[in-house]
N, C-alpha and C positions, 0 to 999 in steps of 0.2 A: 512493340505495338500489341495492345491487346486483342483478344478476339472478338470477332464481332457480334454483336448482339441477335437474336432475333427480329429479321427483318420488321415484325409490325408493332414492336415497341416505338420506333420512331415513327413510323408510320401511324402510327396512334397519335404520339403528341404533336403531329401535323394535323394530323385532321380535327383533331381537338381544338387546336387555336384556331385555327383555317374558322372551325364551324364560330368562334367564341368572336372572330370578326364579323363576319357577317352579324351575328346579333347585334354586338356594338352598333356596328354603323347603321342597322334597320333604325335605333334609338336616337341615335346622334343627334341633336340641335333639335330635339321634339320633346315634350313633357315627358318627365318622367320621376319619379317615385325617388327621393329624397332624403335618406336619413341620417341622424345620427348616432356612431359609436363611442362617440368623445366629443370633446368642445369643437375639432376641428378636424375630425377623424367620418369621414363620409360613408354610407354606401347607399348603392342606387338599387331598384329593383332588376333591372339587367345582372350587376354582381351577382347576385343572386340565380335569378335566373340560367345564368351560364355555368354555377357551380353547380346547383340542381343535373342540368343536361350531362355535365362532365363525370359526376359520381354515378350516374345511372348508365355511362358507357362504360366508364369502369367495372362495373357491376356484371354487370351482362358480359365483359369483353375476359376479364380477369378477376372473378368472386375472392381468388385469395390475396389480393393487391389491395396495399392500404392507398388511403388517400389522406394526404395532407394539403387542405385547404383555407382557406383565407376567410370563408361566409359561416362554416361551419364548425370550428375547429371547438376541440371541447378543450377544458381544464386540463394543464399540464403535456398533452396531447404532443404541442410545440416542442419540444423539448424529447420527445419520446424518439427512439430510430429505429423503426420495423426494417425486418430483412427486405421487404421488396415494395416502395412507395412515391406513388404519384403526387408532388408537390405543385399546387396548381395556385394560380392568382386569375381569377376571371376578368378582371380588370383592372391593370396595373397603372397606376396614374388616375383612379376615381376622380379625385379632385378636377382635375382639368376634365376630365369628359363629361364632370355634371354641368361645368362653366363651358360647357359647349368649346374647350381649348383642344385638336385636334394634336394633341401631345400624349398616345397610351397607347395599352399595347395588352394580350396574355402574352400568360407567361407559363411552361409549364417545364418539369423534369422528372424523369425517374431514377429515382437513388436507389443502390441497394447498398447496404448496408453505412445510410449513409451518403454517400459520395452519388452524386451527378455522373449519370452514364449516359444519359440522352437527356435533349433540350430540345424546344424550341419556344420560340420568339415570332410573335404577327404582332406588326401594326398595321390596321387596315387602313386606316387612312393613306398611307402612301406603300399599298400593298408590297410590303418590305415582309419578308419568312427569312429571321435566322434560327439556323439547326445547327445541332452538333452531335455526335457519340465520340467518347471517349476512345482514342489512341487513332481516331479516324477522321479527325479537320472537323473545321467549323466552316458552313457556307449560307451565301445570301441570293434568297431566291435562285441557288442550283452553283452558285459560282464562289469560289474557295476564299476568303476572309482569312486579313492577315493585317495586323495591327502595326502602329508605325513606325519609325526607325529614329524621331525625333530622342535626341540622347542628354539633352539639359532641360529643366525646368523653364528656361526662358523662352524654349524654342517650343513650350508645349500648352497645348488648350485641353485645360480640368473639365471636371461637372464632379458636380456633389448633388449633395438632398439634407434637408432638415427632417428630423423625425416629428411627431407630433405633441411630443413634450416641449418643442421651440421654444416656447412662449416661457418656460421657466432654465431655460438654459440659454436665453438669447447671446448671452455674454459671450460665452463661452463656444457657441456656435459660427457667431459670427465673425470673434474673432479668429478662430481658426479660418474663413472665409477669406478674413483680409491680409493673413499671413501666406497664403497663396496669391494672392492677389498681388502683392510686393513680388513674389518671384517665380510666377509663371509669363506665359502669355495674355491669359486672361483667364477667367471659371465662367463655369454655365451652370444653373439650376433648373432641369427641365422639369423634375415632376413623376420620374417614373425610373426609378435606379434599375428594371429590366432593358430598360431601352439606352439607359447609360452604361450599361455595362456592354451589349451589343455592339454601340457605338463606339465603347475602346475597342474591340473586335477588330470592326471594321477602320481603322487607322482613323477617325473621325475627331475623336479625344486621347489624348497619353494615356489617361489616367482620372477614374473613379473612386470615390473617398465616399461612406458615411457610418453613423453608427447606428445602433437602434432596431438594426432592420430583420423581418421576419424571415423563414424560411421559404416563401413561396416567392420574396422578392426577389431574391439573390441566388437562386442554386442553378435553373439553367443557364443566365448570361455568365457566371464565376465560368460554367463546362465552355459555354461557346468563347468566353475570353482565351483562357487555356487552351482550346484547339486552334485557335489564331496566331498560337504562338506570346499570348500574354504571359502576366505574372498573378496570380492573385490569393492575399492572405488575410486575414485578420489588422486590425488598426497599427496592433503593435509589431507588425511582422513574424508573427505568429501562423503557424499551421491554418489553414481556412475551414471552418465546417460553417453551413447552412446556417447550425445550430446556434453563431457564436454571437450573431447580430449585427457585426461590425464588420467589414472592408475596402481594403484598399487594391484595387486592380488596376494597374499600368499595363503599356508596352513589354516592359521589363527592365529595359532602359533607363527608366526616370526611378526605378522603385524603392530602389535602397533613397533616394532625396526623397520621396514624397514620406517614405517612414520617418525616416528624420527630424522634418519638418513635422509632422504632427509629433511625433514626442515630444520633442524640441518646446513647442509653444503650449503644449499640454503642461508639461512642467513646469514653466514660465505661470502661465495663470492659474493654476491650483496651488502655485508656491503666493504667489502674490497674493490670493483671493483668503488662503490660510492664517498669513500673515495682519491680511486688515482683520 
């Protein structure tokens, strides 16, 4: 077990999301400011807003702590790994909270060198806080989080996510979609891969799947799956970093089949799709 961090590192990114709830839902189902970063790629002025608040407590709290964020992130930045940095998503799940769908969440973690050493997870709507620090459990709202014990893909319920390129990969997307769909229990696409990955945590789901994904989506739920006693790697069962865009986070149970099966159908339609 590792040792333990300074107590107000996580106490930081409590309060951070704690505070990034409340904003949220002050907005929630009322006008609000509407953009776009892509065809299909949203942000609202709350995003905003809460990344603003987040980098000016940083600021104040820890002048020498990088921040890696989602509203203001520069060129190449993404990809960059400072010794000690706040990877933050003011609003995880956009899309649904501008359609007024009570499906999001912040999302926040502290990497040092890299790696997830505290997390946490608010969704205010159903005032749900999961946390974690590394070698010391993952908990929900105060109480210990441990993922479930379900050991074949038939006995298990997926979630995934589409990236926002979709629309030029639908193929390929969905049929990896329907190849689980033959041999699980069933998939869920909620809309917020910090709160799907939570929710493998919390024995909810087996098992999380997507590709594409950014560093602020993925780094503290990967911590809080991991301290639940999950699995979580890369697409190809590969080492996990923040950095890599892709994962797959199970139980641990199903993990070796869920890698599998994406290679497996991966291979299958890049061989076919070559060949026509």
């Amino acid at each position: 077990m590792s040792e333990p961090l300074p107590p107000i590192y996580l106490a930081t990114a409590v309060e951070a999301v704690l505070r990034a709830g409340d904003v949220q839902m002050q907005h929630f189902g009322r006008a609000m400011q509407v953009d776009k970063k892509g065809a299909i790629d949203l942000v609202t002025n709350i995003d905003i807003e809460v990344e603003r608040g987040f980098r000016a407590m940083i600021a104040e709290r820890f002048p020498d702590h990088e921040v890696l964020g989602e509203e203001f992130v520069e060129a190449g930045e993404r990809d960059t790994i400072p010794r000690v940095c706040w990877v933050f998503d003011p609003v995880d799940g956009t899309t649904n909270y501008a359609h007024g769908l009570p499906i999001f969440c912040s999302s926040l973690a502290l990497e040092i060198d890299g790696e997830p050493v505290a997390g946490a997870v608010y969704d205010p709507t159903r005032r749900e806080l999961f946390t974690a620090e590394r070698g010391h459990g993952a908990w929900l709202n105060g109480r210990p989080l441990r993922v479930s014990s379900a050991d074949t893909l038939i006995d298990s319920l997926l979630v995934t996510g589409f990236p926002y390129s979709v629309q030029q990969e639908a193929g390929e997307l969905v049929g990896l979609f329907a190849e689980f769909l033959r041999t699980s229990r069933a998939v869920r696409r909620l809309g917020s891969a910090a709160l799907d990955l939570c929710y493998v945590a919390a024995g909810r789901f087996e098992a999380f799947w997507e590709q594409k994904l950014n560093p602020w989506d993925i780094s503290a739920g990967a911590l809080i799956v991991r301290e639940a006693g999950g699995h979580v790697t890369d697409s190809t069962g590969g080492t996990f970093s923040s950095r890599t865009g892709s994962v797959v986070a199970s139980n641990g149970r199903i993990h070796d089949a869920m890698v599998d099966t994406i290679r497996g159908f991966l291979q299958r339609f890049r061989s076919r799709n070559w060949t026509d």
